[in-house]
RODO-2510 file (C-alpha; in nm, 4 decimals, decimal comma):
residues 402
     n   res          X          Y          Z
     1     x    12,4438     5,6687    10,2013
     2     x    12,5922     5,5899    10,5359
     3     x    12,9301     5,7294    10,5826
     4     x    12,9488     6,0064    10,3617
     5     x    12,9459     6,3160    10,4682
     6     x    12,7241     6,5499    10,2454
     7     x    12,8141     6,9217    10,1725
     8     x    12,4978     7,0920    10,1116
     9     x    12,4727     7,3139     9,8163
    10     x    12,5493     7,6934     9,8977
    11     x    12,2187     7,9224     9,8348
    12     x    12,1746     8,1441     9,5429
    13     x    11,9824     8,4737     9,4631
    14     x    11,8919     8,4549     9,0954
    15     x    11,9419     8,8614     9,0116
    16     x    12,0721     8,9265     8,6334
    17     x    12,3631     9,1650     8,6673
    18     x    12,3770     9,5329     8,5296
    19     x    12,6144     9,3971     8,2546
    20     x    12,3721     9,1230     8,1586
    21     x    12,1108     9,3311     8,0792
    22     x    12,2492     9,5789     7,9026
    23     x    12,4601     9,3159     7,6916
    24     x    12,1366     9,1719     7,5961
    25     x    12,2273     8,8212     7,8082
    26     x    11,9102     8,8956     8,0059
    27     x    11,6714     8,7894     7,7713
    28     x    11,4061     8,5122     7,5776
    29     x    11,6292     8,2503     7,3977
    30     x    11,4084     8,2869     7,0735
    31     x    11,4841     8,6393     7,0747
    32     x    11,8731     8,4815     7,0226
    33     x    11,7863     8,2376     6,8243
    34     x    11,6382     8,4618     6,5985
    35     x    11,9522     8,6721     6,5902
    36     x    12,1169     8,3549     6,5104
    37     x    11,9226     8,2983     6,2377
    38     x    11,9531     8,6459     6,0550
    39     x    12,2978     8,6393     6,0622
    40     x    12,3159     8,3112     5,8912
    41     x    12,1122     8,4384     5,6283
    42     x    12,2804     8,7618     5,5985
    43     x    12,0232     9,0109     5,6461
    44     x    12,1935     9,1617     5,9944
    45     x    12,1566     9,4819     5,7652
    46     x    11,7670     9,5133     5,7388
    47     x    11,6167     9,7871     5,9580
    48     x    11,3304     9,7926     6,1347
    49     x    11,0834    10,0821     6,3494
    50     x    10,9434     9,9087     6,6267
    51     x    10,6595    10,1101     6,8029
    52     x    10,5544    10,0094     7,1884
    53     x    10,2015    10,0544     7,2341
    54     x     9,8699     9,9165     7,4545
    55     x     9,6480     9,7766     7,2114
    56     x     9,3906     9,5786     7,5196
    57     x     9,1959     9,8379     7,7424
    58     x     9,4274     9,9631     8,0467
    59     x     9,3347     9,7789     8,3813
    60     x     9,0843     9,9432     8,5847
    61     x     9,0082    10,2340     8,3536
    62     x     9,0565    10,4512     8,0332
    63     x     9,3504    10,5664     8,0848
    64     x     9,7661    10,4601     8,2056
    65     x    10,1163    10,6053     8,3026
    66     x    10,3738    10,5636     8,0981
    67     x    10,6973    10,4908     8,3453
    68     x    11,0259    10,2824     8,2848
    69     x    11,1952    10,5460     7,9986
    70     x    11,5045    10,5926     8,1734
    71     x    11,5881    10,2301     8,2562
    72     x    11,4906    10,1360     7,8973
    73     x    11,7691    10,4228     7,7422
    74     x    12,0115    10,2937     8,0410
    75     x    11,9706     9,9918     7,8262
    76     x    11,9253    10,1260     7,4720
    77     x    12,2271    10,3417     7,4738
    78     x    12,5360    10,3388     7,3170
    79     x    12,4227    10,1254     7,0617
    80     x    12,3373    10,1688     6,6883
    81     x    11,9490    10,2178     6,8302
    82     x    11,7305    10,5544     6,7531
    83     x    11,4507    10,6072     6,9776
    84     x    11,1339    10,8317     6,9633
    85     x    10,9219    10,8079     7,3010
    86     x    10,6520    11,0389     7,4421
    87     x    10,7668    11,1528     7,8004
    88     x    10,7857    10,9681     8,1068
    89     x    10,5030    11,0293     8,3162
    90     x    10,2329    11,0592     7,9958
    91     x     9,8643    10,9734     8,0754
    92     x     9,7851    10,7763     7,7475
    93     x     9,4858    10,5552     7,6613
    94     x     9,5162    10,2792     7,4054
    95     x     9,6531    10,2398     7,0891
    96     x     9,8833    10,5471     7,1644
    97     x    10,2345    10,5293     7,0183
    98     x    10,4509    10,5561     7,3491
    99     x    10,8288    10,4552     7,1834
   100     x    10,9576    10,4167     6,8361
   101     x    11,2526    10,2177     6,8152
   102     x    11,4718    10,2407     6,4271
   103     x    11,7708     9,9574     6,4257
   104     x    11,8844     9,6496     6,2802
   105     x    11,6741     9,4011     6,3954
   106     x    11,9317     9,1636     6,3890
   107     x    12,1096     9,3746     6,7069
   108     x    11,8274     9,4456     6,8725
   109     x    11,6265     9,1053     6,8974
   110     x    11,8320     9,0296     7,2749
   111     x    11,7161     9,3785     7,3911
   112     x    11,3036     9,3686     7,3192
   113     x    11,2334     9,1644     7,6588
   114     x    11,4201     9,3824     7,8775
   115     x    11,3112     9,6942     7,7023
   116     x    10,9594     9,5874     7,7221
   117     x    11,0101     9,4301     8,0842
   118     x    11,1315     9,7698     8,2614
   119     x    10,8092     9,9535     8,0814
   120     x    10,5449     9,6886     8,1484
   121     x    10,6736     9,6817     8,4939
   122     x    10,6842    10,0450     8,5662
   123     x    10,3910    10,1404     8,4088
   124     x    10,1949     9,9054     8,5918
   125     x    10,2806    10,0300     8,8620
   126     x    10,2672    10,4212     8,7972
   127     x     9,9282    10,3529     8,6585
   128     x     9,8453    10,1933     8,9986
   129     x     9,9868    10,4592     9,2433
   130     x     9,8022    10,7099     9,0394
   131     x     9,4280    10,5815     9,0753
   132     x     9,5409    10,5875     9,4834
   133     x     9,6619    10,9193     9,4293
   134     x     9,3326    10,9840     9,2581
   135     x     9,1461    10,8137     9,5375
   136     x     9,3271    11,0094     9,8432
   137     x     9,2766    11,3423     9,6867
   138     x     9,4590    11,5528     9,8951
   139     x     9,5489    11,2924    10,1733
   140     x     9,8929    11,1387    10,2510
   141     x     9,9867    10,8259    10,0731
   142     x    10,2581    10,6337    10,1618
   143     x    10,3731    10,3618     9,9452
   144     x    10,5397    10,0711    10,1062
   145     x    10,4727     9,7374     9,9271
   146     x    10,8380     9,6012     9,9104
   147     x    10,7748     9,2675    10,0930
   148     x    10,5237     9,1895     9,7721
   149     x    10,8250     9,1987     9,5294
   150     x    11,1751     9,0428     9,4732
   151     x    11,4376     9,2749     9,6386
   152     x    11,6303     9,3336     9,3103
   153     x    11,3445     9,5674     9,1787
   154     x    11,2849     9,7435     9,5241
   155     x    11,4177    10,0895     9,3371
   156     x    11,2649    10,0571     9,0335
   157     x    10,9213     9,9972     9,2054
   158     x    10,9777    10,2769     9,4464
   159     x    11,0439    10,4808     9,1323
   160     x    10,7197    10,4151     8,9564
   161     x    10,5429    10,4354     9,2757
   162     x    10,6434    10,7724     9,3143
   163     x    10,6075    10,8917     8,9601
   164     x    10,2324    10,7654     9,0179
   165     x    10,1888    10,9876     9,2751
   166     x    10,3168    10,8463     9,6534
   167     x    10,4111    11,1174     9,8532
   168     x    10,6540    10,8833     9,9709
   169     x    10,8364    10,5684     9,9130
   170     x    10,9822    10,3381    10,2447
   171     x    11,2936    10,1636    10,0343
   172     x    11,5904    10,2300    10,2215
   173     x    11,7750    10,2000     9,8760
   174     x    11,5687    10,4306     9,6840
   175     x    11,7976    10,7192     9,8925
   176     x    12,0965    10,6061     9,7146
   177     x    11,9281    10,5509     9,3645
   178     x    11,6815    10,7879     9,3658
   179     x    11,7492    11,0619     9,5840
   180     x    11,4046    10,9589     9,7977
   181     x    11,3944    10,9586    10,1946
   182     x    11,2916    10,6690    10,2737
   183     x    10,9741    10,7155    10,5489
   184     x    10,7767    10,4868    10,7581
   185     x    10,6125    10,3950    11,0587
   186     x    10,7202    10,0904    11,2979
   187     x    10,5782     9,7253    11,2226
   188     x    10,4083     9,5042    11,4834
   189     x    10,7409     9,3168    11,4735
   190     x    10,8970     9,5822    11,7298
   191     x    10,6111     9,6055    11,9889
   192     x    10,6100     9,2376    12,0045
   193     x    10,9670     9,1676    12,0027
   194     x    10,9940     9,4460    12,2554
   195     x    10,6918     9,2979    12,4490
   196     x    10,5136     9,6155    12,6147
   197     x    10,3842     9,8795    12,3097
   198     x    10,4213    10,1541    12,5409
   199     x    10,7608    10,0866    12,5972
   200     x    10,8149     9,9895    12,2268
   201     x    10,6500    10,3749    12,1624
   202     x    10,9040    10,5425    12,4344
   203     x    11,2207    10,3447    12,2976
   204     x    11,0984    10,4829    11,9103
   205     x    11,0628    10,8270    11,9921
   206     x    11,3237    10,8236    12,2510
   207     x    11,5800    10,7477    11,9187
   208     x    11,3853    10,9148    11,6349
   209     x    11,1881    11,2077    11,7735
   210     x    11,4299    11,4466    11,6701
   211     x    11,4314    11,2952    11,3055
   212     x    11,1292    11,2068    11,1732
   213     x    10,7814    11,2033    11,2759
   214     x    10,6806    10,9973    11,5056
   215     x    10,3568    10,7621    11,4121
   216     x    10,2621    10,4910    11,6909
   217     x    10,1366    10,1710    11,5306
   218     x     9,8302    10,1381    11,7738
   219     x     9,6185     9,8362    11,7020
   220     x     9,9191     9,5290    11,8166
   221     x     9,7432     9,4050    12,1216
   222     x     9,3863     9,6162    12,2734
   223     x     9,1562     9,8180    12,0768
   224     x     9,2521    10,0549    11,8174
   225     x     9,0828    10,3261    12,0586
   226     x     9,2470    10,2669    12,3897
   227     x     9,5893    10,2255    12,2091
   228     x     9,6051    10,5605    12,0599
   229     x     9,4803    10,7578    12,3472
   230     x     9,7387    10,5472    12,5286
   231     x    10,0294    10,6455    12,2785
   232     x     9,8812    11,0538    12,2928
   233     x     9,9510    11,0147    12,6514
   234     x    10,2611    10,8650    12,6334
   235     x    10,4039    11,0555    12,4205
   236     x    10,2298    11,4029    12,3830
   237     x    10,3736    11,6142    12,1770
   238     x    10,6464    11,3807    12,0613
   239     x    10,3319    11,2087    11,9015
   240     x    10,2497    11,2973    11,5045
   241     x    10,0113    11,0206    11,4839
   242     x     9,9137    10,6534    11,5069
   243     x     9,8449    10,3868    11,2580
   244     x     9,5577    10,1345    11,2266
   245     x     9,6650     9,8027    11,0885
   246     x     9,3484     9,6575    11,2118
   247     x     9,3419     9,2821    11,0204
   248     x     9,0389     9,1620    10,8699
   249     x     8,8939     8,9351    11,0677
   250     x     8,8992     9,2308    11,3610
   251     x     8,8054     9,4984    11,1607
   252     x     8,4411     9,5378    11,0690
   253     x     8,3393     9,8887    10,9790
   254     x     8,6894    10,0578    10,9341
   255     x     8,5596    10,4567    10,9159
   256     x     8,3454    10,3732    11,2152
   257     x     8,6675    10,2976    11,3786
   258     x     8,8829    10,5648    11,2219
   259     x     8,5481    10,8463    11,3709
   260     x     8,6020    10,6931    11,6734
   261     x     8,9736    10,7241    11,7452
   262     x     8,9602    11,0799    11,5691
   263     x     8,6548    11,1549    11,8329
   264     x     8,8397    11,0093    12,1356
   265     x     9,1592    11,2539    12,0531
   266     x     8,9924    11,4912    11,9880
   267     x     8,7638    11,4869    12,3298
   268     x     9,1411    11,4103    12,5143
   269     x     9,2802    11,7477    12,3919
   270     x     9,4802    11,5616    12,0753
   271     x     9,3417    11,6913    11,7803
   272     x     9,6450    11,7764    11,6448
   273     x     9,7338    11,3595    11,6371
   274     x     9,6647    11,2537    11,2555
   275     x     9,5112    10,8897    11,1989
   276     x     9,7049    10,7012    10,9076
   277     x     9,5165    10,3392    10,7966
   278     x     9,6944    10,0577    10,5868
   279     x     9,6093     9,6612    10,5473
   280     x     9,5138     9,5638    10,2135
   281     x     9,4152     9,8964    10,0917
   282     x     9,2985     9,9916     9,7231
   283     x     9,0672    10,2199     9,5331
   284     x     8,7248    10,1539     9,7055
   285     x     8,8322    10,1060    10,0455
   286     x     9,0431    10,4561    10,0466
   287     x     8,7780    10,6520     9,8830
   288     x     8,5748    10,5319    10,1357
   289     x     8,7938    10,6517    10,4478
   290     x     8,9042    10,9433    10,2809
   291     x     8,6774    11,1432    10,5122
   292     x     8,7812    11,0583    10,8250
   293     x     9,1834    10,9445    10,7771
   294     x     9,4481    11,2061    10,7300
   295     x     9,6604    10,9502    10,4925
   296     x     9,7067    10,5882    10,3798
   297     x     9,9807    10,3192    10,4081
   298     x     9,9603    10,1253    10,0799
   299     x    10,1330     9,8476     9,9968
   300     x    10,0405     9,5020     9,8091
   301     x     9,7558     9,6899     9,5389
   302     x    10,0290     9,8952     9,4149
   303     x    10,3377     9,6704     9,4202
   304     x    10,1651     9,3684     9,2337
   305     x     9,8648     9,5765     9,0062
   306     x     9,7301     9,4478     8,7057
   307     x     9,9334     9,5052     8,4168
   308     x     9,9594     9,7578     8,1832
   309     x    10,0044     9,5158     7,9121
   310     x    10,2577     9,7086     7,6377
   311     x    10,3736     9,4967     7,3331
   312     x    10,6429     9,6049     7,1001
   313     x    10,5640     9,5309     6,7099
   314     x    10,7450     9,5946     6,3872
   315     x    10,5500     9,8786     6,1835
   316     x    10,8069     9,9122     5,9475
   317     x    11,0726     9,7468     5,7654
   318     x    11,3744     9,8774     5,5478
   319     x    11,5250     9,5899     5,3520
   320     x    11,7816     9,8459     5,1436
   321     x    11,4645    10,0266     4,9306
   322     x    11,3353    10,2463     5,1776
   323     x    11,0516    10,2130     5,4438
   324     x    10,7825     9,9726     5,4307
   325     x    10,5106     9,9520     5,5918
   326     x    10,3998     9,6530     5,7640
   327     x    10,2746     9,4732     6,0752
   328     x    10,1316     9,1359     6,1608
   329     x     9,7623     9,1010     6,1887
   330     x     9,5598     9,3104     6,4027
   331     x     9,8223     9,6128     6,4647
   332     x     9,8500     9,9165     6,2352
   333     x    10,1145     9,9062     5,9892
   334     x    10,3186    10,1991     5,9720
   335     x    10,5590    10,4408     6,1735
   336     x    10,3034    10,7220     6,3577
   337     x    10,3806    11,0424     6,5122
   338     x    10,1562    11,1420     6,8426
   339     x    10,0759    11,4946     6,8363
   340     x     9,9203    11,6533     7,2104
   341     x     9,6547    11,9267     7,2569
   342     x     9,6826    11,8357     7,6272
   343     x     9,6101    11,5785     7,8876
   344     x     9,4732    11,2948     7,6937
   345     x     9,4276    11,5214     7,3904
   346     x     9,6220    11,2669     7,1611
   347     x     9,5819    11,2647     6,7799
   348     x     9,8340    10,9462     6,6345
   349     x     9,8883    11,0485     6,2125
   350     x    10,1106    10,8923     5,9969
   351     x    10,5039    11,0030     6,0720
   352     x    10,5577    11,2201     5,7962
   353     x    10,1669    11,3998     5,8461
   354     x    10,1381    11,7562     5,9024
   355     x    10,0693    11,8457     6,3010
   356     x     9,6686    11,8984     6,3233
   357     x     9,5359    12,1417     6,4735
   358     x     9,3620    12,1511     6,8251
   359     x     9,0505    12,2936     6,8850
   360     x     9,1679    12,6041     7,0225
   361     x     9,3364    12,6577     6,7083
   362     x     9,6630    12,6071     6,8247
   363     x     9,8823    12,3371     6,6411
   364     x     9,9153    12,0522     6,8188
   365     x    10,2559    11,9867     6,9839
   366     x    10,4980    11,6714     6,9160
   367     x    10,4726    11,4263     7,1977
   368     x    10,6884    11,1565     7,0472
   369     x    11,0393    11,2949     7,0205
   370     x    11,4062    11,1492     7,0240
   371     x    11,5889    11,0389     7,2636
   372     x    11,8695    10,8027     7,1375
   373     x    12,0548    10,9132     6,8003
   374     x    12,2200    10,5653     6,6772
   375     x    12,2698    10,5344     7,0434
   376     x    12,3588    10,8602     7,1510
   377     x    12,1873    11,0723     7,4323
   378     x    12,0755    11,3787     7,3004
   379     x    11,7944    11,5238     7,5386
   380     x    11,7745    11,6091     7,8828
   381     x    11,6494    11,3560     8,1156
   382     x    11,4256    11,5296     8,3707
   383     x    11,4235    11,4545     8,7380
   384     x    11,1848    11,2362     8,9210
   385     x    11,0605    11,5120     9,0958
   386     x    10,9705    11,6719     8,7267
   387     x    10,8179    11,3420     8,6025
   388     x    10,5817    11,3203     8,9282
   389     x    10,4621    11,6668     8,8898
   390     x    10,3987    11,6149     8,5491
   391     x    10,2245    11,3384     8,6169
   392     x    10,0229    11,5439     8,8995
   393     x     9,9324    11,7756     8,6234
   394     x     9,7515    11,5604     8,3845
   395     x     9,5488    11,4393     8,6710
   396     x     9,4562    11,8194     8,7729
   397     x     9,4116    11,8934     8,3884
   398     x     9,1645    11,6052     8,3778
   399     x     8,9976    11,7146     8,6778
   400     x     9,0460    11,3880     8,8253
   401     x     9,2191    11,5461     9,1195
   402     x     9,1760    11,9008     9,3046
***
């Protein structure tokens, strides 16, 4: 209307808060509703075990990475919960027990989503960075998908990433949550901002070649070639490498271009200049370079993966009589305990079963143990550092890398 002034609406970001989602206020309303319901009928006193599990193939493969434990006992704890899990950082294939969750279902019901959101999410994730870290072998991989994802998860991806396998993660947040230096290159925003990439080079390493190591991005405006003999030049021994961003629709046969930059140093007296490659990496096109690049920038295949699709199910229900087993259709009734002879080496049995025995004749070791007693901590968390190298070796045990 004419004449009236109009105050525009202030922006929002939608981000739950810490206290949300560990109160349970981050979650599906049927999940309240049905808390709703089971106190009006009394029966906030029946107990259930809950078990999360992948019962649909993992994406891309046999096999997945358990990740998200932590932020799922961050949640869990300090109330009347008990939870089994395998450790963070397994390599499991389907229909392996990965949590078991005993409580009143009644308290529990907000808490599922959540739960099962920071697992699905992290998993996915680890799962993904670990086929790259498969496909690099022993080459650098750098993980630095952030602009794929909402900002409020840019630690917890950075986590998972590196549990998967990234030698390194680029959040500048993850230093403060995670205890990760954050690395990375330069984006093609500074060379054309600045306008000249040789002076864009200079200015970097003029302020950072003390600190970190210096990587030209050498592809912005001529060819990939002439752009890192240019920045060897420039720079010398300042230089640590360059990095081809080449887009799509200039690249055409990417480890022809990679030989030839690696050949050109090489000829010009810079051998000692690594060649790092990103833009829309994954699997097939790493594998393929792994020859000729010294290390990959990876960003959008790992942040946004196919997902490691996790469902949490009632197995068991306690009703004041004991334990009974139960499950809807097309899951396995129950409470199960996961014994380990080794990577992948997995034998689920009943909870109560004896431990079998692995074909070395050892007896196979519990790999579901507890976590939360009726809410309280009582195991060591280990470090990310520990969860990545255990990671590491289940790859190595499975011969899947070197």
């Amino acid at each position: 209307m004419r004449g009236r002034s109009v105050v525009p609406r202030e922006p929002s970001i939608f981000v739950a808060t810490k206290e949300e989602i560990t109160s349970g206020e981050a979650s599906d309303i049927y999940f309240k509703r049905t808390q709703e319901v089971l106190r009006f009928a009394n029966l906030s006193d029946v107990k259930v075990r809950m078990e999360v599990h992948l019962y649909s193939n993992p994406p891309e493969g046999d096999w997945a990475v358990y990740a998200g434990l932590e932020e799922a006992l961050a949640i869990l704890k300090g109330k009347p919960f008990t939870v089994y899990s395998v450790p963070e950082g397994t390599v499991f294939r389907r229909k392996t027990p990965l949590m078991l969750i005993e409580a009143p279902y009644e308290a529990f019901a907000p808490f599922e989503a959540p739960v099962l959101g920071v697992l699905r999410f992290e998993s996915s994730i680890a799962t993904k960075s670990a086929r790259i870290r498969v496909a690099a072998g022993d080459k650098l991989y750098l993980f630095f998908g952030l602009r794929a994802l909402h900002p409020a998860v840019f630690p917890a991806a950075d986590r998972a990433a590196f549990i998967g396998g990234a030698d390194s993660v680029s959040g500048i947040l993850s230093e403060k949550y995670l205890g990760l230096t954050p690395q990375g290159t330069m984006p093609h925003a500074l060379i054309i901002t600045v306008g000249d990439q040789k002076k864009a080079w200079q200015l970097f390493a003029e302020l950072y070649g003390d600190k970190i190591n210096i990587v030209a991005l050498a592809d912005t405006f001529d060819d990939e070639r002439m752009e890192a003999l240019t920045a060897a030049e420039l720079l010398k021994e300042k230089l640590w490498g360059v990095r081809l961003d080449t887009p799509s629709s200039r690249r055409g046969n990417m480890h022809d271009i990679v030989e030839e930059v690696k050949w050109t140093l090489r000829l010009h007296g810079y051998d000692n200049v690594k060649v790092i490659v990103s833009g829309g990496l994954d699997e097939q096109e790493i594998t393929g370079l792994r020859d000729v690049a010294d290390g990959f920038g990876v960003g959008t295949s790992v942040a946004m993966p196919k997902s490691v699709d996790l469902s949490m199910d009632i197995v068991e229900v306690d009703r004041g009589n004991g334990w009974e087993p139960i499950s809807k259709r097309g899951k396995m009734p129950g409470a199960k305990m996961v014994y380990s002879c080794g990577a992948l080496k997995h034998h689920v049995v009943p909870w109560s079963a004896e431990p079998p025995t692995c074909d070395d004749s050892r007896r196979a070791a519990p790999l579901l143990v507890k976590y939360l007693d009726n809410g309280k901590l009582v195991r060591d968390l280990p470090s990310l550092d520990e969860i990545r190298s255990y990671v590491i070796s289940q790859l190595k045990e499975l011969k899947l890398l070197q």
